[in-house]
C-alpha positions as CSV (number, residue, x, y, z in Angstrom):
1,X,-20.5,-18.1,85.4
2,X,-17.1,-20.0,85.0
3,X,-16.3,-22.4,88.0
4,X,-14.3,-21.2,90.3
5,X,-11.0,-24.0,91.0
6,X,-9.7,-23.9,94.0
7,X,-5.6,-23.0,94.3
8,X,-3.4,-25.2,95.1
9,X,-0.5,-25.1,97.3
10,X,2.4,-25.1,94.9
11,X,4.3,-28.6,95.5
12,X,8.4,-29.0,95.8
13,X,8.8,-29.3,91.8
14,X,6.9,-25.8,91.1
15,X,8.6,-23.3,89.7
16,X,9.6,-21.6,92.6
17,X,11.2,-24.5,94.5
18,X,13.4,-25.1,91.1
19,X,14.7,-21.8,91.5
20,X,13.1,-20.5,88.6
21,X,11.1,-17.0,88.7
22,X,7.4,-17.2,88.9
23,X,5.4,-16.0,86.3
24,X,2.9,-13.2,87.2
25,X,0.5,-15.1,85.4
26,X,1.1,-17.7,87.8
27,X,0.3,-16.3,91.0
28,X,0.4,-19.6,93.1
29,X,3.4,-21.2,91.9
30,X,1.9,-24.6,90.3
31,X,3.0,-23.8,86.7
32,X,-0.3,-23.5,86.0
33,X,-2.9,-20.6,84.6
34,X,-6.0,-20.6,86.1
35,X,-9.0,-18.4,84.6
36,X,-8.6,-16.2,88.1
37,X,-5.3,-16.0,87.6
38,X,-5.4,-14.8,83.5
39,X,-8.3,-12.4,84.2
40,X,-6.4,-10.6,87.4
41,X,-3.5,-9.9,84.9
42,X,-5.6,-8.5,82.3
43,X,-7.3,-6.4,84.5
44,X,-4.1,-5.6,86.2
45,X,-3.3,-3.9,82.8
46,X,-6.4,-2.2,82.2
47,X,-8.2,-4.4,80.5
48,X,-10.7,-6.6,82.6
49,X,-12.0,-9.1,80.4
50,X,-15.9,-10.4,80.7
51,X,-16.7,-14.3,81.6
52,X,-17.0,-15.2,77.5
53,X,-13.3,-13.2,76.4
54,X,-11.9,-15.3,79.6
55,X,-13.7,-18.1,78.7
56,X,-12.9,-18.4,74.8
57,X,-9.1,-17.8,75.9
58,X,-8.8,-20.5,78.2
59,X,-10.6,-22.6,75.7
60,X,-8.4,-21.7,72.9
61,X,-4.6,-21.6,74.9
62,X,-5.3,-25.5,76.4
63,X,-4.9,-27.4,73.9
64,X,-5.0,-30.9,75.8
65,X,-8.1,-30.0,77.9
66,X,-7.2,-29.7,82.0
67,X,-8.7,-26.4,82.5
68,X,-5.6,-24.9,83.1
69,X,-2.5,-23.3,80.7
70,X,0.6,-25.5,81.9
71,X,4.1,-23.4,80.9
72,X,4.3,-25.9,77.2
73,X,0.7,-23.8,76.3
74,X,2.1,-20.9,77.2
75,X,4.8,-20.7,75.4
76,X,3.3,-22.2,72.6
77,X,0.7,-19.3,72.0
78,X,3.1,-16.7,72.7
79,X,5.9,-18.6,70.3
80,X,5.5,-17.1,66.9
81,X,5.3,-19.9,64.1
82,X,6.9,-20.5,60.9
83,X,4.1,-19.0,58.9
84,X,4.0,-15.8,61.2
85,X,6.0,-13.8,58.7
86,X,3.3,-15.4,55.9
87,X,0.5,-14.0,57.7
88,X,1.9,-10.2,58.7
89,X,2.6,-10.1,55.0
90,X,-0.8,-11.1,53.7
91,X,-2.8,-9.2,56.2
92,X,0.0,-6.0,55.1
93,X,-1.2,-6.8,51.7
94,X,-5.3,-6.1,52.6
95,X,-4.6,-2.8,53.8
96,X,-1.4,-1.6,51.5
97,X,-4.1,-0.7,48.5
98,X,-1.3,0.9,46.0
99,X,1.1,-1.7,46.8
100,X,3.8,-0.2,47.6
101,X,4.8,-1.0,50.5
102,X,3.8,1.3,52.9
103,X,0.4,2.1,54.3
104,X,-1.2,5.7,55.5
105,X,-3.8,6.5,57.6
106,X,-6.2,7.2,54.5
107,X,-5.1,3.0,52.7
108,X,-5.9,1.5,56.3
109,X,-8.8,3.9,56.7
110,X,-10.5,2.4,53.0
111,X,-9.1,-0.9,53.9
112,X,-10.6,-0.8,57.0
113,X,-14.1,0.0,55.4
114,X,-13.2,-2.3,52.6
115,X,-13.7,-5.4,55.8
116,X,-16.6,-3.8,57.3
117,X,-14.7,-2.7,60.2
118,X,-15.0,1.0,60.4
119,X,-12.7,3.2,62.0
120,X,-12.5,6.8,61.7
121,X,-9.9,9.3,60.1
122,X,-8.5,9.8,63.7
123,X,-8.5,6.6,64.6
124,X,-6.4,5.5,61.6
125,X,-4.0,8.0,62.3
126,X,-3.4,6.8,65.7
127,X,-2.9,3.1,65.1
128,X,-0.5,4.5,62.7
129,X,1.3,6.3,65.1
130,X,1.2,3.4,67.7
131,X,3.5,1.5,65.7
132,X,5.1,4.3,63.8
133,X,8.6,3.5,64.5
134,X,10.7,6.6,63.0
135,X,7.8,9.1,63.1
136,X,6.7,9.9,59.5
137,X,3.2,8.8,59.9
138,X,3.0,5.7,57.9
139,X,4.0,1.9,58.2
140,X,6.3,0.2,56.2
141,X,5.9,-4.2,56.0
142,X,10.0,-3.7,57.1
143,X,8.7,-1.4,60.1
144,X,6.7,-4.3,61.4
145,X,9.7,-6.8,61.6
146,X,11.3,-6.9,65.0
């Protein structure tokens, strides 16, 4: 079982007493993440995650080692980086068999079973739709840039 840390009162140079919104990540103000704090916000949005998921994100978003995820870790996970675009367009690349440029249901259904990660027909479909921008059932690499 992870340790529990004990909250701190947040101290005149938080967040808060700069004048600076809170986080809801940071319940308490320190401009810190605790584990508590990251697993009440993930169950907040449905998605409660067990002692290991908590544990390997902690482990992987603080980098220098406190136990906690000071604002600089935050932003630096949640900060794309340069090779960002690289990556979408490789990982694009394992799924868009015919290459050209667009993937259906059926190209991320074979590329799915191509990884050993099985999905069905339906279940294609609706990651498909859950980033299907302008409705026509299928992803483009342009669709994915913001």
């Amino acid at each position: 079982m992870l340790a529990m840390r004990r909250r701190r009162a947040p101290n005149p140079t938080t967040s808060a007493a700069r004048g600076r919104p809170t986080s809801p990540f940071d319940s308490n103000g320190d401009d810190k993440i605790l584990s508590e704090e990251l697993a009440a916000l993930l169950a907040s949005l449905c998605h409660p995650p067990s002692e290991e998921e908590l544990r390997r994100m902690m482990v992987e978003a603080n980098s220098n080692g406190d136990g906690f995820i000071s604002v600089e870790e935050f932003v630096e996970i949640n900060t794309p980086s340069a090779s960002t675009d690289e990556d979408l367009r490789l990982a694009f690349a394992i799924f868009d068999l015919d290459r050209n440029d667009i993937i259906f249901a059926e190209e991320l259904f074979r590329g799915l079973s191509r990884i050993e990660e099985g999905a069905s027909g339906t279940q294609c479909r609706r990651m498909i739709q859950g980033v299907d921008r302008d409705g026509d059932s299928l992803i483009s690499s342009r669709s994915l840039k913001p």
